[in-house]
C-alpha positions, 0 to 999 in steps of 0.5 A: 389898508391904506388908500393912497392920495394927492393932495396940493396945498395951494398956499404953499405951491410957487409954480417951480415946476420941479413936480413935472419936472421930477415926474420926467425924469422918473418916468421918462415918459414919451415926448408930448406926454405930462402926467403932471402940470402945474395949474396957476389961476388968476395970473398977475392978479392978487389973487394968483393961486397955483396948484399941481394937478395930476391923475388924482386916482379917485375913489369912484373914477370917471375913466373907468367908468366910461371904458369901454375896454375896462382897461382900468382897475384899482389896487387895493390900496387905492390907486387908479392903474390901466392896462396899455394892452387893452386900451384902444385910444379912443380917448373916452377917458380924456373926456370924462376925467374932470383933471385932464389926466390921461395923455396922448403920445400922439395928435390926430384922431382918437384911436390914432394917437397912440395908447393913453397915458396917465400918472400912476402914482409910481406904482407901475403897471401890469407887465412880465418883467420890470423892464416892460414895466418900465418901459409901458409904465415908468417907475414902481416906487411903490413896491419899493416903499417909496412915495411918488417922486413929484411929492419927494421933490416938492420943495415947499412941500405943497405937493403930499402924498401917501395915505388919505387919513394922514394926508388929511390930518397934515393938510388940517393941521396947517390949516388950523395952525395958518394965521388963525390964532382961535385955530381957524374954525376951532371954538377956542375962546382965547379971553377965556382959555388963553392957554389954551390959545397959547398952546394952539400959536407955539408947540402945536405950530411946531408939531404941525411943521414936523408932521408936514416934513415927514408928509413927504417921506411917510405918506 
């Protein structure tokens, strides 16, 4: 079973803002409520970097570890989901996730501000029909064989998702094939096997961007 994943590869993020802004649009979540942000560190600086963050749907998640509700469960395939019946507000979960995923409709005191909100990797939630689904959850486009939206609409592809294993293998890849001629940590010795070195800057370059282009629609 695939085990589904975030993953933002920061070399390529240019802080558009189109993640968040296709995260919106396809869950028309309530107003005060981003599941998705796009983070820039050491702004104006040389070093200015950008990343997408978002619920990163862990292995071993913080949040349901703390609730006290055990409202959280996961799917088979991996993906950190909750029930918006049986949480109370009390926003354990905020302090606990390292991303400062979940969200509240609502400012004031925990427990007033309303059921906690959070990406769900577009796969919905727990309701009698779709409609209710939608309207606690947002979009399923999981059922639909669908990536999360944010991922399909990221333009320099940055922002992949889908199965860990492939995720990890595309995000390898470039960084092998980023500016290393020897392949980054690789121990090809081009003096002595220069086709090999030659292979590493030409065909599998091109092989790399192919797999990083079908990141987005595959997982």
């Amino acid at each position: 079973m695939a085990q589904m994943k975030f993953l933002c590869d920061a070399e390529r993020c240019i802080e558009c803002n189109g993640c968040v802004t296709a995260c919106k649009n396809a869950n028309e979540t309530e107003w005060g409520v981003q599941r998705r942000r796009v983070v820039t560190l050491d702004d104006g600086k040389p070093s200015e970097v950008s990343i997408s963050v978002a619920c990163m749907h862990c292995d071993d998640a913080p949040c349901m570890a703390v609730c006290p509700t055990d409202c959280f469960y996961k799917t088979d395939d991996g993906i950190v989901l909750h029930d918006k019946d049986i949480c109370i507000g009390c926003g354990y979960c905020l302090y606990a996730c390292p991303f400062g995923a979940p969200q509240f409709p609502q400012q004031g005191a925990f427990g007033e501000r309303g059921k906690m909100d959070k990406c769900t990797f577009c796969a919905g939630g727990p309701a009698e029909s779709p409609e209710e689904e939608f309207e606690k959850y947002g979009a399923n486009r999981i059922s639909e064989g669908k990536l999360p939206l944010c991922a399909e609409m990221c333009s320099t592809k940055a922002l992949l998702a889908g199965d860990a294993e492939t995720v990890s293998d595309i995000f390898r890849q470039r960084v092998v094939y980023r500016g290393h001629e020897d392949g980054a940590w690789s121990p090809v010795d081009k003096a002595s096997h220069p086709e090999t070195s030659a292979n590493l800057t030409t065909s599998s370059v091109q092989q790399a961007d192919h797999l990083a282009y079908d990141a987005a629609r595959k997982g």
